[in-house]
C-alpha positions in Angstrom: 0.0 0.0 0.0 1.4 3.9 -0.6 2.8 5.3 2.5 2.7 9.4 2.8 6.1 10.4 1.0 7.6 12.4 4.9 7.2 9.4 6.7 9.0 7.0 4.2 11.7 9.2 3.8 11.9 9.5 7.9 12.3 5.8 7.8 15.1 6.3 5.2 17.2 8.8 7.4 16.8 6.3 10.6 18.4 3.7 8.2 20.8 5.8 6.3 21.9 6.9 10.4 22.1 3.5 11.7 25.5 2.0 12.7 24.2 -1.1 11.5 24.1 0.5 7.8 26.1 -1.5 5.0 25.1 0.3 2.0 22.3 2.3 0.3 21.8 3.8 -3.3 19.3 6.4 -4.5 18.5 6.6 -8.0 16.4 7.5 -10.7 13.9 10.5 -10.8 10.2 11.7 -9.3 7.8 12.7 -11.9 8.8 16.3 -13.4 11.5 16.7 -11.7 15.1 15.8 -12.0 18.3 15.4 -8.9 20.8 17.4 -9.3 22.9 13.7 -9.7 22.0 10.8 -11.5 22.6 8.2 -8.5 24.3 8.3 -4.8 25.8 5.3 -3.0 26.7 5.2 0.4 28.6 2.9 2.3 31.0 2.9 5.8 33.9 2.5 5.4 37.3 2.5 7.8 40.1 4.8 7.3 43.4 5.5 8.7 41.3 8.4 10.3 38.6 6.6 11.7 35.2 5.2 10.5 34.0 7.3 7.6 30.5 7.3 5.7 31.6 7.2 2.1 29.5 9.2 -0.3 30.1 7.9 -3.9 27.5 10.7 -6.6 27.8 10.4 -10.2 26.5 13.2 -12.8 26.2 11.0 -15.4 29.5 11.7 -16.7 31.8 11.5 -13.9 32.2 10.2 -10.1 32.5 11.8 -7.4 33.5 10.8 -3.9 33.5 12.0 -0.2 34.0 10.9 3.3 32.1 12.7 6.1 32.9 12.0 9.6 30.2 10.4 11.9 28.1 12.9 13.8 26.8 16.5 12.3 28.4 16.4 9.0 27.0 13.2 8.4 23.6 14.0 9.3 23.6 17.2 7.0 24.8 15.4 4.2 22.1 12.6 4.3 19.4 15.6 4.8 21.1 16.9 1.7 20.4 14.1 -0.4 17.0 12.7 1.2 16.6 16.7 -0.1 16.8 15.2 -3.6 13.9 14.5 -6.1 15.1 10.8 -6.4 12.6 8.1 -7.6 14.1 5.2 -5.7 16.0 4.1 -2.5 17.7 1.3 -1.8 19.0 0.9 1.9 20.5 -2.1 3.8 21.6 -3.1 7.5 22.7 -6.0 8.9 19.3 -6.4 9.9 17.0 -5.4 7.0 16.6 -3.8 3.4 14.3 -1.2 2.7 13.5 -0.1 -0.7 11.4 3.0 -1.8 9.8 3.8 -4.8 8.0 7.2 -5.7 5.1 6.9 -7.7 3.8 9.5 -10.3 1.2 10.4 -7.8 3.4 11.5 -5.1 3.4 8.8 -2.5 5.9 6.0 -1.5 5.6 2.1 -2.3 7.8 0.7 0.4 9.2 -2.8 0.1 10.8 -4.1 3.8 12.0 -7.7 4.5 14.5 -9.2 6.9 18.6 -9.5 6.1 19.6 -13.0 4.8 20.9 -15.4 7.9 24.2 -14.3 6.7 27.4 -12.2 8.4 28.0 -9.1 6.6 31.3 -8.5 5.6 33.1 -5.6 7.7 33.3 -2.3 6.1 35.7 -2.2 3.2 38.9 0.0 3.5 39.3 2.8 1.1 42.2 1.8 -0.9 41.5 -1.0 -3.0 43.2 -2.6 -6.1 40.2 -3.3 -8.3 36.6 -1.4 -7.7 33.7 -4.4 -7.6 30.0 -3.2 -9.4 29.5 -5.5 -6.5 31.5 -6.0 -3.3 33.7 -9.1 -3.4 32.3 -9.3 0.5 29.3 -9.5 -0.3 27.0 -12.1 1.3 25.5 -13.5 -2.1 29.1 -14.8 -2.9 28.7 -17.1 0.4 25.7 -19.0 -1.5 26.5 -18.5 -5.2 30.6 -19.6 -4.9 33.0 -17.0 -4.2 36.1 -18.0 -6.7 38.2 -15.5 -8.0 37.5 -16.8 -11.2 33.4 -16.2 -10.6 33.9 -13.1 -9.1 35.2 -11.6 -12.6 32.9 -13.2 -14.4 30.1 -11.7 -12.2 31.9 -8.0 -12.3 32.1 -8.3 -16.5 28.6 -9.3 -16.8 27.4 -6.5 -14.6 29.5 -4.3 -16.4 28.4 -4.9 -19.5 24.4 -4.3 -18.2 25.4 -1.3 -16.0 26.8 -0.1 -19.9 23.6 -1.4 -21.4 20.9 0.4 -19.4 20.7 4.4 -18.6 21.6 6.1 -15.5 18.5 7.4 -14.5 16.3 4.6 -15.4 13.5 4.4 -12.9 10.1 2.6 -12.1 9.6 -1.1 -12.0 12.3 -3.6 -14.0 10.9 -7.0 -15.2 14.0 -9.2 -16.1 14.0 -12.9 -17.5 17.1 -14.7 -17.6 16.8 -18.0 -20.4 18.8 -21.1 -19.6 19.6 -19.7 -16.9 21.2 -23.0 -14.9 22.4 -22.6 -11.7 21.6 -18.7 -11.9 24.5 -17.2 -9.9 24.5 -14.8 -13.0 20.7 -14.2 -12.2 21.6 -13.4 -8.5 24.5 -11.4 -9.0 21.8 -9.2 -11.5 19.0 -8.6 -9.0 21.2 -7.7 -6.3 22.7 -5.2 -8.6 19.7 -4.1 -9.9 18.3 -4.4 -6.7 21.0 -1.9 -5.5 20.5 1.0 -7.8 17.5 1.4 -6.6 15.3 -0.5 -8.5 12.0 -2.8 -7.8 13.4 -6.0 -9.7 11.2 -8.6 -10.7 13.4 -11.4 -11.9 12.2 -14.7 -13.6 14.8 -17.6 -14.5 14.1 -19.9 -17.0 15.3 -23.4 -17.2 14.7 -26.9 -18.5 15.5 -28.5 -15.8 13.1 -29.4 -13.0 15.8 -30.0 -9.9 17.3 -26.8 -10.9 13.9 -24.9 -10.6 14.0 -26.5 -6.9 17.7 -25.6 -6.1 17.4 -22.3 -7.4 13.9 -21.7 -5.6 15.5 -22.7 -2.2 18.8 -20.4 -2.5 16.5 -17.4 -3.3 14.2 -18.3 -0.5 17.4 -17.9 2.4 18.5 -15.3 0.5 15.2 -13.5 1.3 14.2 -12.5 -2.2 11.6 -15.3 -3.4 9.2 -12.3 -3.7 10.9 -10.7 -6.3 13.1 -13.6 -7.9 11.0 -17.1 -9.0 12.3 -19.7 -10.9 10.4 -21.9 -13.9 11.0 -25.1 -15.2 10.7 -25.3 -19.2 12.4 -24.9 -22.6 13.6 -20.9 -23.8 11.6 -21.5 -26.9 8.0 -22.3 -24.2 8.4 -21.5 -20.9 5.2 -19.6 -19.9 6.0 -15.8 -18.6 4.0 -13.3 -18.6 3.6 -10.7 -18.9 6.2 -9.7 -21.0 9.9 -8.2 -19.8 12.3 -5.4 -19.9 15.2 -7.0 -20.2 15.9 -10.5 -21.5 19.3 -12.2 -20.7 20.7 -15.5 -21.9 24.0 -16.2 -20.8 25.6 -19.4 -22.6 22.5 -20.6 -24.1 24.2 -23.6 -26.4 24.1 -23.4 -30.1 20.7 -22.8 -31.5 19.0 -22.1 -27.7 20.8 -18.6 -28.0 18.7 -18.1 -31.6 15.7 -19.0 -29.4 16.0 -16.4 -26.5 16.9 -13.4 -29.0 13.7 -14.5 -30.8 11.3 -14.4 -27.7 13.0 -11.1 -27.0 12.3 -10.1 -30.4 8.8 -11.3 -30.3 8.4 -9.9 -26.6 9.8 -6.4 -27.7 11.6 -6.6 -24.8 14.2 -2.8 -24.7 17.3 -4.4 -23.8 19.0 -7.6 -24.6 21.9 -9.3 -23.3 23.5 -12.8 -24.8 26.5 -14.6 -24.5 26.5 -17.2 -27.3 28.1 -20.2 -26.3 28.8 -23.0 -29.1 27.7 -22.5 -32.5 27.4 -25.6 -34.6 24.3 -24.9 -36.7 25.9 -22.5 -39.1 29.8 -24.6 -39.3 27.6 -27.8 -40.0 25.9 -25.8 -43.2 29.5 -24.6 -43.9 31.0 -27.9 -44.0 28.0 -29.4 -46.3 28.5 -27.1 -49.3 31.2 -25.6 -51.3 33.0 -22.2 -50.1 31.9 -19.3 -52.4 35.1 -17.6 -54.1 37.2 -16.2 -53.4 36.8 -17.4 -49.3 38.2 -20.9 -50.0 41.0 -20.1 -47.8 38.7 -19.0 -45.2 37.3 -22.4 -44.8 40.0 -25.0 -46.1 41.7 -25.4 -42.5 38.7 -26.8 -40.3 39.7 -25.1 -37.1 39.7 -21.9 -39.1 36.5 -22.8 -40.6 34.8 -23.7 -37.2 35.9 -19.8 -36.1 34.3 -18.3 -39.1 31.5 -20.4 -38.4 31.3 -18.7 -35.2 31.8 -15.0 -36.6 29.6 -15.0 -38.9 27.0 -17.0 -37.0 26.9 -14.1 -34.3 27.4 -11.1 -37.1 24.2 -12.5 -39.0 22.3 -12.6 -35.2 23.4 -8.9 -34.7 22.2 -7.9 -38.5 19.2 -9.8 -37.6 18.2 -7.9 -34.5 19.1 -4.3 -36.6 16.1 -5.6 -38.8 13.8 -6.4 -35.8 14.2 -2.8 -35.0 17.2 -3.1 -32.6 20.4 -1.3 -32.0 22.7 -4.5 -31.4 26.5 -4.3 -30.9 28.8 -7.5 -29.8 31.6 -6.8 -27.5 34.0 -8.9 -25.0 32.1 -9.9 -22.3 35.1 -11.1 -20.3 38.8 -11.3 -21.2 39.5 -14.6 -23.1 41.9 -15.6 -20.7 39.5 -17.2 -18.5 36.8 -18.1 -20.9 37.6 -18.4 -25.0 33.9 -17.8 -25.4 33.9 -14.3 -24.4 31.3 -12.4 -26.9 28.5 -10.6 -25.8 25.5 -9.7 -28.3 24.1 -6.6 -26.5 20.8 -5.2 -27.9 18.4 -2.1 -27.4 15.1 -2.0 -29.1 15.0 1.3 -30.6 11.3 0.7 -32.3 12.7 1.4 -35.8 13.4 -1.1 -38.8 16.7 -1.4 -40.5 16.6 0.9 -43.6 16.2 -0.7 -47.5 20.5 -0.8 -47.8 20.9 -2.7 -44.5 18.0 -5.0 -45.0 20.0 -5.6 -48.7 23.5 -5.9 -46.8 22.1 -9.0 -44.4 20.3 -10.6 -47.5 23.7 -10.3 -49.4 25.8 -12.1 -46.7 23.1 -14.9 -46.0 22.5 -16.0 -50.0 26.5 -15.8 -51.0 27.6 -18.1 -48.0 24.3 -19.9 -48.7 23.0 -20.2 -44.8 20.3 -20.1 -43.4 20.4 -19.1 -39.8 18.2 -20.5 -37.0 17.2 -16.7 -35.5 16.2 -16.1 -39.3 13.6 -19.5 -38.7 12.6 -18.5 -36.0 11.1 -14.5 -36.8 9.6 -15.9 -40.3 6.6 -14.9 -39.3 7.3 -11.8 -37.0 6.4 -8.1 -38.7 9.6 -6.2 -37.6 8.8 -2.5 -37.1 8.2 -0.6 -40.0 11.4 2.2 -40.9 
């Protein structure tokens, strides 16, 4: 139910005062009206000079950091920002987490709930080597695994979706992650979401019926199964509804990645985020016909013909999605040291079809290597959005 706007806020401050206080963001915007930044996070942290309460603001182009000592100053500076038109809190203790949200009306939707049964890492220092998108101390690490190696692959994913979605996006997210296996990916997302302020509702979609259970459980002690659910069925059928935001499928095998950009596609879901993982459909199409000159050499070494397979698999998936009225780019999703399949197909519906030339350029590529990709299949009979 809406609270009054004053009293939420009040709640906010006691929080934001708290000793037990471990971090809190405040993000996005109230109707007609716009902060003076784009986000705060604060956090305690312990310096040669004491106990500190950083203050980390961003204008949308650059950061911004302070450390105000306990007492007065950090009081005014929490009135200061509470101060701010902000559309969204985000505040946690060691005890609870509070998020507010501002609706166009004026009044506050508050969501409470309890801390997971978890210690809470002690504040961080303030000299680090490597600044986390989220905290290498962070509590999910204690149920999701906590390897080096997963920690990096948890900061590049996040990475690439803080890159993917704007700074002052507010209101409700709805997020399904396809194939999404033992979903420490999907965790790591809603508690970053989570933390920018944002009421997350995250869905996780998988074929397997014991990881539905497993993945249920862990986001029951975590204290999020209100937000974050779990269903049991294939990318290409799984029943959700309504439709998302944000779709992310994070090495969905071979032609399963074809399927989740196609729901997104169909869904008209604004951003997209894949990681293509094998890609034998195209290199087995390849490897049935002759090379078109003059690309023999392309082809005539098989391990060099299984790479080309996988470029031009994920350039004609890109191409595709420009014609479904998406602006899609691939980058490196994490360094190919610790994974070689390290490509990321990020996507933003912009509501406008490709143009007659680049419609021309993806027909052009498909008919002279003489493929015909899955994703292509799949949209047959979808009506992209007219130029």
């Amino acid at each position: 139910m809406p609270e009054p706007l004053d009293a939420a806020l009040s709640q906010v401050r006691a929080l934001l005062l708290d000793p037990a206080l471990t971090r809190a963001v405040a993000a996005g915007r109230r109707r007609g009206r716009r902060p003076t930044v784009v986000r705060a996070e604060l956090r305690p942290v312990t310096l040669k000079a004491g106990p500190r309460l950083q203050i980390a603001t961003s204008d949308g182009a650059r950061p911004y950091t302070r450390n105000v000592t306990p007492g007065p100053e950090t009081a005014a500076a929490i009135d200061e920002l509470l101060a701010e038109p902000f559309g969204n809190w985000h505040v946690e203790t060691t005890d609870a987490t509070l998020q507010l949200r501002v609706t166009k009306s004026g009044e506050a939707q508050v969501h409470r709930a309890a801390a997971p049964a978890r210690p809470v890492a002690p504040p961080a220092g303030n000299d680090r080597a490597k600044e986390y998108l989220l905290d290498p101390g962070d509590e999910i690490f204690a149920e999701i695994g906590g390897s080096a190696a997963k920690r990096r692959q948890v900061d590049a994913f996040l990475r690439a979706l803080a890159a993917t979605l704007p700074d002052d996006l507010t209101g409700p997210l709805r997020v399904v992650d396809l194939g999404c296996g033992n979903a420490y990916l999907t965790f790591a997302a809603y508690r970053y979401l989570s933390g920018r302020g944002l009421a997350v509702e995250l869905i996780g979609v998988d074929v397997r019926e014991d990881q539905r259970r497993r993945n249920t459980e862990l986001a029951q002690r975590l204290g999020w199964a209100d937000r974050v659910s779990f269903v049991a069925g294939t990318i290409a059928d799984a029943v959700v509804d309504p439709a998302p935001d944000l779709v992310l499928a994070l090495h969905a095998c071979d032609t399963a990645t074809d399927e989740a950009l196609a729901r997104a596609v169909r869904w008209e879901a604004r951003w997209v985020l894949a990681a293509p993982c094998c890609h034998h459909d195209l290199a087995k199409q390849l490897r049935a016909q002759p090379t078109p000159a003059p690309y023999e050499l392309l082809t005539r070494q098989g391990i060099l013909r299984e790479r080309f397979a996988d470029v031009l698999t994920d350039a004609l998936r890109a191409g595709l999605l420009r014609v479904h009225g998406y602006r899609a780019e691939v980058v490196e999703f994490v360094d190919s040291q610790h994974t070689p399949r390290n490509l990321l197909i990020r996507a933003r519906r912009t509501g406008t079809g490709a143009t007659g030339p680049q419609r021309a350029e993806y027909r052009e590529l498909v008919d002279q290597w003489r493929v015909t990709p899955r994703l292509e299949t799949l949209l047959a009979t979808y009506e992209p959005p007219a130029a």
